[in-house]
Each structure stands twice: as C-alpha cells, then as structure tokens.
C-alpha atoms as one frame of an Amber mdcrd trajectory, in Angstrom:
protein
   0.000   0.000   0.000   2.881   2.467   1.071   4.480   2.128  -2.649   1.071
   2.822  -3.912   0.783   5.782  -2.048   4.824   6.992  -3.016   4.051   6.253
  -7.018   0.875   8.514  -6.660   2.386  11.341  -4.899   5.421  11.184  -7.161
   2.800  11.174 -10.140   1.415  14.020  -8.542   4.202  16.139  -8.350   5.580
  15.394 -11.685   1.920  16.823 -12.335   2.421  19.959 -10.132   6.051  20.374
 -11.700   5.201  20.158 -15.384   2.243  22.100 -14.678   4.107  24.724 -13.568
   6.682  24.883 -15.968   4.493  24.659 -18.783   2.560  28.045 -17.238   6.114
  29.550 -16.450   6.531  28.801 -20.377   3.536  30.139 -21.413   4.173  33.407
 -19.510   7.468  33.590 -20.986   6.403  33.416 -24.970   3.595  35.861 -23.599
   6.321  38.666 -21.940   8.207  38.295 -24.843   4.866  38.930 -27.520   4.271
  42.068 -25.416   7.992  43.094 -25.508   8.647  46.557 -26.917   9.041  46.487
 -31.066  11.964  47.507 -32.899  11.310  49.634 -35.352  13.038  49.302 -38.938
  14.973  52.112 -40.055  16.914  52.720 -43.013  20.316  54.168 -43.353  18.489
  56.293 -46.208  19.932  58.456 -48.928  21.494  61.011 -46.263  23.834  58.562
 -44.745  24.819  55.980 -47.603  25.555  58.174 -50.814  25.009  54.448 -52.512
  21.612  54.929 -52.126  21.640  58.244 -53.670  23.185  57.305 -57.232  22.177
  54.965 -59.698  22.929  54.138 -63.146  21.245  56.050 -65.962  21.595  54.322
 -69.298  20.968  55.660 -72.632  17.838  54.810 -74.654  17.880  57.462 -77.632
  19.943  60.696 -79.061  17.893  63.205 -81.218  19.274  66.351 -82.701  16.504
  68.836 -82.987  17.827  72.620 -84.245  21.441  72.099 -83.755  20.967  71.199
 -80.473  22.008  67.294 -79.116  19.865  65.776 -76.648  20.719  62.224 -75.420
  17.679  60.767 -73.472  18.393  58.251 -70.493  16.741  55.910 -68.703  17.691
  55.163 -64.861  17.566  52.236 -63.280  13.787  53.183 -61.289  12.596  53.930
 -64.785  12.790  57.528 -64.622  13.694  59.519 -67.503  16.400  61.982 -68.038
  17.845  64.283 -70.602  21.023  66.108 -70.920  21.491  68.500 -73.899  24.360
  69.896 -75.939  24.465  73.265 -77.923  26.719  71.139 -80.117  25.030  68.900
 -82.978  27.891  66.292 -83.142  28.195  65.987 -79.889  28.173  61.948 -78.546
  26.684  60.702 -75.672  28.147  58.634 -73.006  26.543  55.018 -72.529  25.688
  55.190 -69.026  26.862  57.347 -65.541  25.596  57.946 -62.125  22.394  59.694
 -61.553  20.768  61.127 -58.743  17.376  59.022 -57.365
C-alpha cells in the first residue's frame, strides 16, 4: 500500500512540476509577444551616398535645331535628358544619376 501511495504522490508532483513549468513557459512566450518592437529604419539616402546614385543608361539621341539631346533611362525607370548646344556631340553610354 505504502508504494502505492509513493508512485501517486510522485505522479502528482511530476503533475504539479510540469504544470508549472508549462505556465512559467507560457508566460514567458507571452512577456516576450508584449515586448517593446523595434522599429526598422533605413540608413536612407542622407547617410549611404550608394543609395543616392544609380545608373542612368541611354535609350535614344535626337538632334533637334542644332541642339544634341541624349535621353536616359535610370535604373527606377525615370527619364532623363542632358542636352548639348553642339550637334555632333556623342553621348556617353551610361553614368551615375541622382534618385
């Protein structure tokens, strides 16, 4: 009867104990879900000049009136022309342009 009795109570607080540390668990995921957020920042154009140039390729050169313009495309899609008062001027393939 007495080892009855000592594999009940050890049942028991193997019950208690796991009971316990599975709340204790529980409260830890829950501190941690309530936990102040980090907020995501980025180093931006001000910090990393990287992130303030990008390549501008050129799509087309026109001469209208004696005047050169070579027409670019940049790497968002944005377009941008540069101009030349001189009609055989040449245009350079690509360079670094502003965002």
């Amino acid at each position: 009867m007495s080892n009855i009795r000592f594999q009940y109570a050890r049942i028991m607080i193997l019950t208690v104990a796991l009971a316990m540390g599975g709340t204790l668990a529980g409260m830890v995921v829950s501190t941690d879900a309530l936990a102040a957020a980090k907020t995501y920042s980025s180093k931006g154009s001000t910090e990393n000049p990287r992130h303030v140039l990008e390549k501008c390729r050129l799509k087309k050169v026109e001469v209208v009136d004696g005047v050169t313009m070579c027409i670019y495309r940049s790497q968002t899609g944005r377009k941008v022309t540069m101009s030349s008062e001189d009609p055989s001027a040449g245009c350079q393939k690509q360079f670094k342009c502003k965002r």
